[in-house]
TIVO-104529 format. One record per atom (N, C-alpha, C, O): residue in three letters; atom name; x, y, z. Coordinates in steps of 0.05 Angstrom, whole numbers, plus 5000, padded with zeros to 4 digits. Layout:
<node rest="ala" atom="CA" xx="X" yy="Y" zz="Z"/>
...
END
This chain:
<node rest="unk" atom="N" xx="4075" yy="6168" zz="3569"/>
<node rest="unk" atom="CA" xx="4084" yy="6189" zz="3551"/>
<node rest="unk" atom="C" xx="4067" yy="6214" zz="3556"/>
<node rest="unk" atom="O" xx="4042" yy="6214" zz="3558"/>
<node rest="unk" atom="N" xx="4087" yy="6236" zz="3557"/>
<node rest="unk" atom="CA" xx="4060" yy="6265" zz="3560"/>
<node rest="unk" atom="C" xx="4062" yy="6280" zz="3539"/>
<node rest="unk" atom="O" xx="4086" yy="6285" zz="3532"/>
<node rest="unk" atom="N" xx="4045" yy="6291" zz="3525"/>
<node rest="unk" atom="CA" xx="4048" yy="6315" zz="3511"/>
<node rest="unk" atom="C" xx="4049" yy="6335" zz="3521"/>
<node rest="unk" atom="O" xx="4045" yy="6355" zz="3506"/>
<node rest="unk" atom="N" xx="4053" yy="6340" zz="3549"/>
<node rest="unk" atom="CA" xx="4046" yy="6373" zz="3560"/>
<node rest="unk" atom="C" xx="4074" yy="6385" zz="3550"/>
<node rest="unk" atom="O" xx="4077" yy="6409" zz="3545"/>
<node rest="unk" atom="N" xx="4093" yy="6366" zz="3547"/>
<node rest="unk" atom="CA" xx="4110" yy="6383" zz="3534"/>
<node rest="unk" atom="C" xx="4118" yy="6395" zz="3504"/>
<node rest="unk" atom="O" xx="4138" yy="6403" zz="3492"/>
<node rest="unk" atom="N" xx="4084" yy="6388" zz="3501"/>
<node rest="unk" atom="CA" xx="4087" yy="6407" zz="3469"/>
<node rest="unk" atom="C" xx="4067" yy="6417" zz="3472"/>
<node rest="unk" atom="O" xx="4045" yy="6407" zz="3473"/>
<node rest="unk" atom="N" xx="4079" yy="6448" zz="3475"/>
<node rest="unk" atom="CA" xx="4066" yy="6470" zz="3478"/>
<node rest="unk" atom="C" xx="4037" yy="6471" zz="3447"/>
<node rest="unk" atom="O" xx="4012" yy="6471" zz="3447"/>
<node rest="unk" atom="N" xx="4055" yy="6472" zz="3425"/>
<node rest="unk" atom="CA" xx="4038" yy="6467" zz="3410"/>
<node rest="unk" atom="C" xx="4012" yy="6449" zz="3411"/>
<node rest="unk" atom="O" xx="3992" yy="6462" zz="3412"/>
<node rest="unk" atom="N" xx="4009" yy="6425" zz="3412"/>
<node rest="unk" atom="CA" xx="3985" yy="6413" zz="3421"/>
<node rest="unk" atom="C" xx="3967" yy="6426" zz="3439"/>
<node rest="unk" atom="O" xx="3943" yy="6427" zz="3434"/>
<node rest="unk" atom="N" xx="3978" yy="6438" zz="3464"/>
<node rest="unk" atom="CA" xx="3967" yy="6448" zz="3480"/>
<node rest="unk" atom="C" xx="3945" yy="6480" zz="3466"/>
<node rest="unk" atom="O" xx="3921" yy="6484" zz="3466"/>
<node rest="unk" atom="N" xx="3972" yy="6499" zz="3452"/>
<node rest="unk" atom="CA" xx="3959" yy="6516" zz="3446"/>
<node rest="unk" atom="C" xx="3934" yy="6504" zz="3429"/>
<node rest="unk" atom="O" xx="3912" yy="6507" zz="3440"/>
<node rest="unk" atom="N" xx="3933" yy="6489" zz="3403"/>
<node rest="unk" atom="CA" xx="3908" yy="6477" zz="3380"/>
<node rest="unk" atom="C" xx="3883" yy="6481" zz="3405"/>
<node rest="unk" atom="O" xx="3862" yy="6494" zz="3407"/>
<node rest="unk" atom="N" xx="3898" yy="6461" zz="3424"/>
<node rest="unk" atom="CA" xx="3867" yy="6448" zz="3439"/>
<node rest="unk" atom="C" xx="3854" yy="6475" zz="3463"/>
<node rest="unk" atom="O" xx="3833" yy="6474" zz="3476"/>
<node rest="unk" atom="N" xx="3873" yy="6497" zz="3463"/>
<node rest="unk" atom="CA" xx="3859" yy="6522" zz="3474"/>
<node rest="unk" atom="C" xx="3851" yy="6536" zz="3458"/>
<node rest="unk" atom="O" xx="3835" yy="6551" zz="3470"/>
<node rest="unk" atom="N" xx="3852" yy="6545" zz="3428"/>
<node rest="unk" atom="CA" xx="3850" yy="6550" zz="3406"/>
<node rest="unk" atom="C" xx="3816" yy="6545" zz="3404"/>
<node rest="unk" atom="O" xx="3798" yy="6561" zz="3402"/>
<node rest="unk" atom="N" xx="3816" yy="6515" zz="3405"/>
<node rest="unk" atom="CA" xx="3783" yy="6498" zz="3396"/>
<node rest="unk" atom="C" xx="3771" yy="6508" zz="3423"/>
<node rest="unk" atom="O" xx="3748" yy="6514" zz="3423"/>
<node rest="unk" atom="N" xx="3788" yy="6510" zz="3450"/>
<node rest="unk" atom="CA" xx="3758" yy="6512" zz="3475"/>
<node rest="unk" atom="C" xx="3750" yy="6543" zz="3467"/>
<node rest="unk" atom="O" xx="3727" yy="6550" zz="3470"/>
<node rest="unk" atom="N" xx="3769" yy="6562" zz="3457"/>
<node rest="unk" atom="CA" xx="3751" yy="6594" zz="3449"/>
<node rest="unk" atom="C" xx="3733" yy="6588" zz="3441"/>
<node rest="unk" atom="O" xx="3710" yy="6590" zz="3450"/>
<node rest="unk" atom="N" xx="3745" yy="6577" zz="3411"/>
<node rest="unk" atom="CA" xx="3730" yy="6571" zz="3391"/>
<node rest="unk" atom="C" xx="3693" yy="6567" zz="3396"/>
<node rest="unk" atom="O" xx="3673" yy="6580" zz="3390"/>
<node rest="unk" atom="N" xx="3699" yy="6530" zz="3415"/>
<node rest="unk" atom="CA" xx="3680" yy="6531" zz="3425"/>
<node rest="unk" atom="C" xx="3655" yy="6549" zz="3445"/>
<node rest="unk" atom="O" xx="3631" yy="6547" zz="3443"/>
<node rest="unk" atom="N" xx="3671" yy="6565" zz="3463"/>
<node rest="unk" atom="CA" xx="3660" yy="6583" zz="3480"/>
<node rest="unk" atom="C" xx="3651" yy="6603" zz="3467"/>
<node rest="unk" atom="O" xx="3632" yy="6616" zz="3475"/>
<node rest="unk" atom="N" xx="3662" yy="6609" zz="3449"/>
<node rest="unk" atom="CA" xx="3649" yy="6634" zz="3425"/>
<node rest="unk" atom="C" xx="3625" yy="6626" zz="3413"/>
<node rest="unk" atom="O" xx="3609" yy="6643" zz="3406"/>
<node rest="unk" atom="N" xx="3621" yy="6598" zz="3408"/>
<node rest="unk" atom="CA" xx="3603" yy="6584" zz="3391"/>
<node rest="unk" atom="C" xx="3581" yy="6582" zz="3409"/>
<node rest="unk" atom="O" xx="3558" yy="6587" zz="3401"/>
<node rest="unk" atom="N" xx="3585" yy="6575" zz="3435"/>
<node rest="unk" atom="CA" xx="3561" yy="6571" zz="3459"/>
<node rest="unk" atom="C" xx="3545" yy="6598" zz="3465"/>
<node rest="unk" atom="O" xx="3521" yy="6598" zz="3470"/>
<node rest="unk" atom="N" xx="3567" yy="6626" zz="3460"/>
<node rest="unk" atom="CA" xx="3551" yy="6640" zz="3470"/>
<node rest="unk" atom="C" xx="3538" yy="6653" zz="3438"/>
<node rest="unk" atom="O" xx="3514" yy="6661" zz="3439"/>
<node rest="unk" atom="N" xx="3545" yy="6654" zz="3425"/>
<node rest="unk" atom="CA" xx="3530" yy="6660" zz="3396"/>
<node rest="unk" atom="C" xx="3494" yy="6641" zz="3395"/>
<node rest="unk" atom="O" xx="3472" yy="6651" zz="3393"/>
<node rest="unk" atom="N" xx="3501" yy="6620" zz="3396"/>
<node rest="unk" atom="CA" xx="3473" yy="6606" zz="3406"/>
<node rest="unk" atom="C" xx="3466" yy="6620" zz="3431"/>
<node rest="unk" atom="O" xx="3460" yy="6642" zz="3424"/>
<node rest="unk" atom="N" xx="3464" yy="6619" zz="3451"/>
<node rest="unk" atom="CA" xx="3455" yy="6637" zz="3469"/>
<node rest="unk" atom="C" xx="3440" yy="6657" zz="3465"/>
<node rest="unk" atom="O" xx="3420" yy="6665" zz="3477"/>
<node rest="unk" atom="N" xx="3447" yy="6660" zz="3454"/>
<node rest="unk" atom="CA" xx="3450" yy="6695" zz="3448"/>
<node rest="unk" atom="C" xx="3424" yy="6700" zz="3417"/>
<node rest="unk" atom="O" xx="3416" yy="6721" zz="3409"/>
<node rest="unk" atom="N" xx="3419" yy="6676" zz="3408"/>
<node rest="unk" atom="CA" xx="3403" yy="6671" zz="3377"/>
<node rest="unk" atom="C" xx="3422" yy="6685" zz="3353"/>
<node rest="unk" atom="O" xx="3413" yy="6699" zz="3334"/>
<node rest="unk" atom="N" xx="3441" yy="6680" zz="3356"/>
<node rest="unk" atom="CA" xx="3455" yy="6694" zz="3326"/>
<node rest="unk" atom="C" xx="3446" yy="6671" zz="3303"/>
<node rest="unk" atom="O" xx="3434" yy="6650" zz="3305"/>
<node rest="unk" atom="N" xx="3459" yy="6687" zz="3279"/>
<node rest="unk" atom="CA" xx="3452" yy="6673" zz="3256"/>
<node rest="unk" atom="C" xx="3467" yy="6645" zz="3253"/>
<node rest="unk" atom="O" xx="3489" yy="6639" zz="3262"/>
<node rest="unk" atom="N" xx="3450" yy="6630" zz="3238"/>
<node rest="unk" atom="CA" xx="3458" yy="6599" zz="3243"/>
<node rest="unk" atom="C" xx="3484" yy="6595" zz="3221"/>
<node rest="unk" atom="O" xx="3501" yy="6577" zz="3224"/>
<node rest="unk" atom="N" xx="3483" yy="6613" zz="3199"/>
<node rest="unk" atom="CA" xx="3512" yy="6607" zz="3184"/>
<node rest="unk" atom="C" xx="3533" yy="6621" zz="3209"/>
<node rest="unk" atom="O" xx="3543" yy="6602" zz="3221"/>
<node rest="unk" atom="N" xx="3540" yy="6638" zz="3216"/>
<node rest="unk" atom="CA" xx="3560" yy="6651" zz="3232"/>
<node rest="unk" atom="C" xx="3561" yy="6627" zz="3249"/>
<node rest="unk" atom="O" xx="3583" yy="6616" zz="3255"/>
<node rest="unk" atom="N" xx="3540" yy="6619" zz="3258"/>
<node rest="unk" atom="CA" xx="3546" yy="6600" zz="3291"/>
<node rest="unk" atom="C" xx="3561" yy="6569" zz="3269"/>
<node rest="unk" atom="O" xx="3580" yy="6556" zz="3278"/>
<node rest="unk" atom="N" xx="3551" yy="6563" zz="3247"/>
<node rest="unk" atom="CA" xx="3565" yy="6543" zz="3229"/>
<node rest="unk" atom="C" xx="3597" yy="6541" zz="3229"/>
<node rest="unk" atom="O" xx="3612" yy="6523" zz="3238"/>
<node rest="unk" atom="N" xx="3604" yy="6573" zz="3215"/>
<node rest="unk" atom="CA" xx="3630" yy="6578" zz="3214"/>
<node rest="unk" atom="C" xx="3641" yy="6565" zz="3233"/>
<node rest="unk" atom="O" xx="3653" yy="6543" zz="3232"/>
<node rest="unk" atom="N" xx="3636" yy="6588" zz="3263"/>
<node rest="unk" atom="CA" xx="3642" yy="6582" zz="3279"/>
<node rest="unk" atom="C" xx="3648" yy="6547" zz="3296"/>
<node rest="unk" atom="O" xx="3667" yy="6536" zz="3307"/>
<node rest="unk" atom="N" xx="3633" yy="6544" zz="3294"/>
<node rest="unk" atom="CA" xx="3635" yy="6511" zz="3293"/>
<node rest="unk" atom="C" xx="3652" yy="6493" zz="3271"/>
<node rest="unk" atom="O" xx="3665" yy="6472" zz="3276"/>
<node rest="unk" atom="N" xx="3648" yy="6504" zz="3248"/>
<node rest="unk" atom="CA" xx="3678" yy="6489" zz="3231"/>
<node rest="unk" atom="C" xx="3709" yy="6495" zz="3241"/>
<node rest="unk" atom="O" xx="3728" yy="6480" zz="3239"/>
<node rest="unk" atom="N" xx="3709" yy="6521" zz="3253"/>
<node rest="unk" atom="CA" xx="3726" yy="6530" zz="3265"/>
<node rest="unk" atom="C" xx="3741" yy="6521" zz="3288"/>
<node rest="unk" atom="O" xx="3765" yy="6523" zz="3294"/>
<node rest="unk" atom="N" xx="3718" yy="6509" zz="3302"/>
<node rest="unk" atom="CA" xx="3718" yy="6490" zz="3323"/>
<node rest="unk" atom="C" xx="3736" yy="6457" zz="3318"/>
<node rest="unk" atom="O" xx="3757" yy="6446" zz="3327"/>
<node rest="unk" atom="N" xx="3713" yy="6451" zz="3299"/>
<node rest="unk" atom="CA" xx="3728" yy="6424" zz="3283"/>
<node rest="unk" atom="C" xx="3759" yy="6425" zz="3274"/>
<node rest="unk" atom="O" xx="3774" yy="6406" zz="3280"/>
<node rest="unk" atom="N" xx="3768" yy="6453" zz="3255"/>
<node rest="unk" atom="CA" xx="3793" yy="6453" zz="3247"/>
<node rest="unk" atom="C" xx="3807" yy="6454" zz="3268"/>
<node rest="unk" atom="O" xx="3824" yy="6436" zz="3271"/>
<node rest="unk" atom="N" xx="3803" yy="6472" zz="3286"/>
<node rest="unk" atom="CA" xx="3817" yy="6468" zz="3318"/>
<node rest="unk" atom="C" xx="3830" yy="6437" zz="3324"/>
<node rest="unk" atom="O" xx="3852" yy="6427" zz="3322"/>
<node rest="unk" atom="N" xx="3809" yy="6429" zz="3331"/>
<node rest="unk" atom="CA" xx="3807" yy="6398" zz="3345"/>
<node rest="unk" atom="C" xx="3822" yy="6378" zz="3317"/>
<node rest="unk" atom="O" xx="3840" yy="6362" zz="3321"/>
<node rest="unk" atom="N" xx="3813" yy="6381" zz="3299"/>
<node rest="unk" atom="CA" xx="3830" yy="6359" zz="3277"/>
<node rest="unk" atom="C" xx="3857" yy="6369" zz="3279"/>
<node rest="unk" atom="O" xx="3872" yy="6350" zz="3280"/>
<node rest="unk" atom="N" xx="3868" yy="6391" zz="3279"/>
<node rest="unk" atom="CA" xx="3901" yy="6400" zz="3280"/>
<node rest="unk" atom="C" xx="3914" yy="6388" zz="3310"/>
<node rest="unk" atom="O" xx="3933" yy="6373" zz="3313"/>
<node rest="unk" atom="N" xx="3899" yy="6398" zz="3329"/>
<node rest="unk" atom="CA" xx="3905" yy="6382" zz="3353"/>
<node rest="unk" atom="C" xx="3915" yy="6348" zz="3356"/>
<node rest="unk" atom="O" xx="3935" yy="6337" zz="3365"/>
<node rest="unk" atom="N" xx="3892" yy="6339" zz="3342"/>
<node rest="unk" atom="CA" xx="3897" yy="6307" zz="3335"/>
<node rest="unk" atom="C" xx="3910" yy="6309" zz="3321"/>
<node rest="unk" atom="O" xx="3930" yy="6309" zz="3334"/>
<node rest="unk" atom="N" xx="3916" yy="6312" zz="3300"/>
<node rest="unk" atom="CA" xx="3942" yy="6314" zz="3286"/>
<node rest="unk" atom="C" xx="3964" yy="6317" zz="3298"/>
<node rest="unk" atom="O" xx="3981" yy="6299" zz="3295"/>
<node rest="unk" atom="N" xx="3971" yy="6337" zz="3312"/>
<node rest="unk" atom="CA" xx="3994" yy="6350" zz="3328"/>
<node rest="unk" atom="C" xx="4003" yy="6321" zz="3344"/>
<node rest="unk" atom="O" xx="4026" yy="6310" zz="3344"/>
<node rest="unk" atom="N" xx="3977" yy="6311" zz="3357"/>
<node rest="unk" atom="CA" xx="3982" yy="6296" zz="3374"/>
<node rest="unk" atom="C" xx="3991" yy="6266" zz="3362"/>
<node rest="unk" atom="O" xx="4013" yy="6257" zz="3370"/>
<node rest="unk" atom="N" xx="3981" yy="6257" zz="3351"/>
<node rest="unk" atom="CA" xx="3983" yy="6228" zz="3337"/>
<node rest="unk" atom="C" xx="4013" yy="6230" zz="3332"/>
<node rest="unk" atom="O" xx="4029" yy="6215" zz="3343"/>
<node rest="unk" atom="N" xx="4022" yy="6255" zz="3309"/>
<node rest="unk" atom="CA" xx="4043" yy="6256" zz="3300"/>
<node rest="unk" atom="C" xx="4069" yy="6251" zz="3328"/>
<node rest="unk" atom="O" xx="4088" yy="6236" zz="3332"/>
<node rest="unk" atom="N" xx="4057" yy="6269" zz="3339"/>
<node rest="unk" atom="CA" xx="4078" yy="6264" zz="3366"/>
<node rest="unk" atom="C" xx="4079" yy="6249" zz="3378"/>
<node rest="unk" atom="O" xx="4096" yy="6252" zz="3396"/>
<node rest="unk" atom="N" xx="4065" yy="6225" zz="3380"/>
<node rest="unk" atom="CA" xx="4061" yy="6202" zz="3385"/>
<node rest="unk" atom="C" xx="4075" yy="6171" zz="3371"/>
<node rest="unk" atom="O" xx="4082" yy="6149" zz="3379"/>
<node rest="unk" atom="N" xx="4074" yy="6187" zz="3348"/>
<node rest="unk" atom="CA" xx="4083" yy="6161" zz="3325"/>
<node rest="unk" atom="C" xx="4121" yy="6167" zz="3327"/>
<node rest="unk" atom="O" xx="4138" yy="6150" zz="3329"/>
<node rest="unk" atom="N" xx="4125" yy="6197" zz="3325"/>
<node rest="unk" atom="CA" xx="4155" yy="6204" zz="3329"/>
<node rest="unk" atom="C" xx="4163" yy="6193" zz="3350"/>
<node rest="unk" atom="O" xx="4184" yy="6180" zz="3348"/>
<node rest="unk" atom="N" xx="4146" yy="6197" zz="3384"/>
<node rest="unk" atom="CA" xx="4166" yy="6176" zz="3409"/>
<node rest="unk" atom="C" xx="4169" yy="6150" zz="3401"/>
<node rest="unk" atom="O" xx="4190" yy="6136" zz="3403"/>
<node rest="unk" atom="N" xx="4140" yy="6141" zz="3388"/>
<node rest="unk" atom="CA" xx="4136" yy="6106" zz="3392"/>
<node rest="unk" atom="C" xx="4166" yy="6097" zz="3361"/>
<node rest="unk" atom="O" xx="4182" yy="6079" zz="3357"/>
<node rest="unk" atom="N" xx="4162" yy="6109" zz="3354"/>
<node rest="unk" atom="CA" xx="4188" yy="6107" zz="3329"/>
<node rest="unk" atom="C" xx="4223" yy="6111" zz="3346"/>
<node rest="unk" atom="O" xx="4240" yy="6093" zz="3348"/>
<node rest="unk" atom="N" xx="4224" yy="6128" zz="3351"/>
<node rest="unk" atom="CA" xx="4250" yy="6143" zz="3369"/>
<node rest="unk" atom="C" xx="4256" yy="6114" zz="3392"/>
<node rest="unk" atom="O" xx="4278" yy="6104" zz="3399"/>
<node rest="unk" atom="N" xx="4231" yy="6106" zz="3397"/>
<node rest="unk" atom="CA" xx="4241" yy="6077" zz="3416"/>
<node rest="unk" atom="C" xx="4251" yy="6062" zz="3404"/>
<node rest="unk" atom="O" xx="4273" yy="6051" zz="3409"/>
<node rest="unk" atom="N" xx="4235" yy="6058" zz="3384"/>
<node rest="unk" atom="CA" xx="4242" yy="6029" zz="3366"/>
<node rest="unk" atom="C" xx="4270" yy="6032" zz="3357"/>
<node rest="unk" atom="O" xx="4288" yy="6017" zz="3362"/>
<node rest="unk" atom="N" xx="4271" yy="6056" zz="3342"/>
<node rest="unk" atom="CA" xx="4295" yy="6064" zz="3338"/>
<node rest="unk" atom="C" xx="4322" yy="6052" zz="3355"/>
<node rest="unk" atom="O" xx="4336" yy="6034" zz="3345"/>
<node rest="unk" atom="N" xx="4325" yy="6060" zz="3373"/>
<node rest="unk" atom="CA" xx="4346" yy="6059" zz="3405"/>
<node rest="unk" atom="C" xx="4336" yy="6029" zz="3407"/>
<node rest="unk" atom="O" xx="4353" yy="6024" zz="3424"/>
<node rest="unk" atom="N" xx="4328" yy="6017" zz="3406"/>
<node rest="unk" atom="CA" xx="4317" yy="5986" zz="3406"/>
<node rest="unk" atom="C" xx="4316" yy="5988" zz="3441"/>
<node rest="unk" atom="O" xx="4332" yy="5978" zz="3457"/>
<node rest="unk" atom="N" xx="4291" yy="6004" zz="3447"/>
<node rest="unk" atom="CA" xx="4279" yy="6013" zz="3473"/>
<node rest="unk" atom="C" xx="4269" yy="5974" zz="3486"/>
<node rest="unk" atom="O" xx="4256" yy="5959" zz="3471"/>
<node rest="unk" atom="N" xx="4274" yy="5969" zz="3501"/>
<node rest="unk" atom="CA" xx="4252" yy="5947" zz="3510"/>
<node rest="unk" atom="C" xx="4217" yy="5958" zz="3502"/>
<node rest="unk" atom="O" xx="4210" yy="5979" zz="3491"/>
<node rest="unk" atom="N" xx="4197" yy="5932" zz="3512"/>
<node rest="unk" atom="CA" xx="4180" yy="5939" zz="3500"/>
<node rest="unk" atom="C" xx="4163" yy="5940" zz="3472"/>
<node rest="unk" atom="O" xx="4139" yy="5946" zz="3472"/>
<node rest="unk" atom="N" xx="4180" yy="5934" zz="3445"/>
<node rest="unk" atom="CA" xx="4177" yy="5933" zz="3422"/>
<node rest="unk" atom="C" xx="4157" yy="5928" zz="3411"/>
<node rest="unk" atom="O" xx="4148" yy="5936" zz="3389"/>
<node rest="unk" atom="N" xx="4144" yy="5907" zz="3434"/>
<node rest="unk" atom="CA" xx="4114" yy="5905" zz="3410"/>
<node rest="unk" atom="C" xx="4085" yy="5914" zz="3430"/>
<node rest="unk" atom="O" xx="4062" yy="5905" zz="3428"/>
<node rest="unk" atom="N" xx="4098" yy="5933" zz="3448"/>
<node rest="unk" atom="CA" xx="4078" yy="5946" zz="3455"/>
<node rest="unk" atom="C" xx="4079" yy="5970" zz="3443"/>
<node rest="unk" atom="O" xx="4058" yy="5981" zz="3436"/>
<node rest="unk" atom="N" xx="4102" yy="5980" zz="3438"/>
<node rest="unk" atom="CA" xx="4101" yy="6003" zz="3422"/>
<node rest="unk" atom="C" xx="4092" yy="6006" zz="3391"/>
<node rest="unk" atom="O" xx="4086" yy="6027" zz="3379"/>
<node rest="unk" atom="N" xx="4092" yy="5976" zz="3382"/>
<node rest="unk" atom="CA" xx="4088" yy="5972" zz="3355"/>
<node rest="unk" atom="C" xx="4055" yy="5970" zz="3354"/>
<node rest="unk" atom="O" xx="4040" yy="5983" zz="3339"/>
<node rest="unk" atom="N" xx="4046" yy="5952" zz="3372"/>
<node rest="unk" atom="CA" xx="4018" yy="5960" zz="3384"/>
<node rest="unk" atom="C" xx="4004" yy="5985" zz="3389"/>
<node rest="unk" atom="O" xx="3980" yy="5989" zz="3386"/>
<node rest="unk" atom="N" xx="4026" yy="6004" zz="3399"/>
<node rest="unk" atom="CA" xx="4015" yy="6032" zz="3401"/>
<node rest="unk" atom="C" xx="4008" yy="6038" zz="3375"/>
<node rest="unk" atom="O" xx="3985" yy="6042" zz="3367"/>
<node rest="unk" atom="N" xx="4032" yy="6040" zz="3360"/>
<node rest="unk" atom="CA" xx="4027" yy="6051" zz="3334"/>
<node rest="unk" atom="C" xx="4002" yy="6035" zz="3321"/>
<node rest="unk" atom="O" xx="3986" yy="6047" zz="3307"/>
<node rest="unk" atom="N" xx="4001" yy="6015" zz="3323"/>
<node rest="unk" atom="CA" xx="3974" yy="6006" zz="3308"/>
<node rest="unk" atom="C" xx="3942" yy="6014" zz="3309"/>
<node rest="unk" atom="O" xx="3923" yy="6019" zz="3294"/>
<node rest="unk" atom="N" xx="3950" yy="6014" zz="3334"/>
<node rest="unk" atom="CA" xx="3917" yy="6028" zz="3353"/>
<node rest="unk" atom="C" xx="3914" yy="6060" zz="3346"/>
<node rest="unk" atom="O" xx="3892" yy="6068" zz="3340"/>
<node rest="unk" atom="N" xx="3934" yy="6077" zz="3348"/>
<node rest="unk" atom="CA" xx="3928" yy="6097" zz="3338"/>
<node rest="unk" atom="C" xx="3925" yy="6106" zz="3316"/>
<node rest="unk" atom="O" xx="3915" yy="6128" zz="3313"/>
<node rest="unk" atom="N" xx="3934" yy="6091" zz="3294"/>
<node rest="unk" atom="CA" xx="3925" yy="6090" zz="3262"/>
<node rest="unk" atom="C" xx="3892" yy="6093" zz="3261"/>
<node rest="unk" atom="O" xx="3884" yy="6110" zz="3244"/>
<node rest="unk" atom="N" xx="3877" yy="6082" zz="3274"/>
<node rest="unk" atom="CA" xx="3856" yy="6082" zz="3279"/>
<node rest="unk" atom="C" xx="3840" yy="6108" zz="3274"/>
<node rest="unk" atom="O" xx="3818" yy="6112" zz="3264"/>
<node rest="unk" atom="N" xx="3858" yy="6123" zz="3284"/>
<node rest="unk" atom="CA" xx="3839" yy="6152" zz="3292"/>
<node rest="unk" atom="C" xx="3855" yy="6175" zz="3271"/>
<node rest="unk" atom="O" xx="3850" yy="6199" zz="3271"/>
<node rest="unk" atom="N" xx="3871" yy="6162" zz="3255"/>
<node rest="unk" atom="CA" xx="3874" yy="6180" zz="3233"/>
<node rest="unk" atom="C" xx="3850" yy="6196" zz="3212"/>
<node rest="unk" atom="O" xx="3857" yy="6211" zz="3194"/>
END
């Protein structure tokens, strides 16, 4: 299964590498440790929407199979289990 074809996921997770690269060079650089904080929650909200984006889109294929009664069924049901995990 790929997500490259959701642009969305893609954008979150370029979103968090600014994020992050803004955050690297602020340390660098000695800025103040609340700004470089922000910046780093900023980071985090990035990356949790991403996982989000992604799980969700994950649970919709592994569902959409089951649905169509795809072969496979309890690997897919397996999928879904394992990724509950990381909610």
């Amino acid at each position: 299964m790929s997500h490259a074809n959701n642009p969305e996921i893609l954008g979150r997770l370029k979103r968090a590498q600014g994020h992050l690269a803004a955050t690297l060079r602020m340390v660098e650089v000695g800025e103040d440790g609340l700004a470089i904080a922000q910046q780093l929650q900023a980071v985090v909200k990035a990356v949790e929407k991403a996982k989000t984006m992604l799980i969700l889109d994950h649970v919709d294929h592994c569902v959409a199979h089951l649905a169509n009664g795809a072969e496979g069924r309890d690997a897919r049901l397996a999928s879904l289990r394992e990724i509950t995990k990381y909610l």
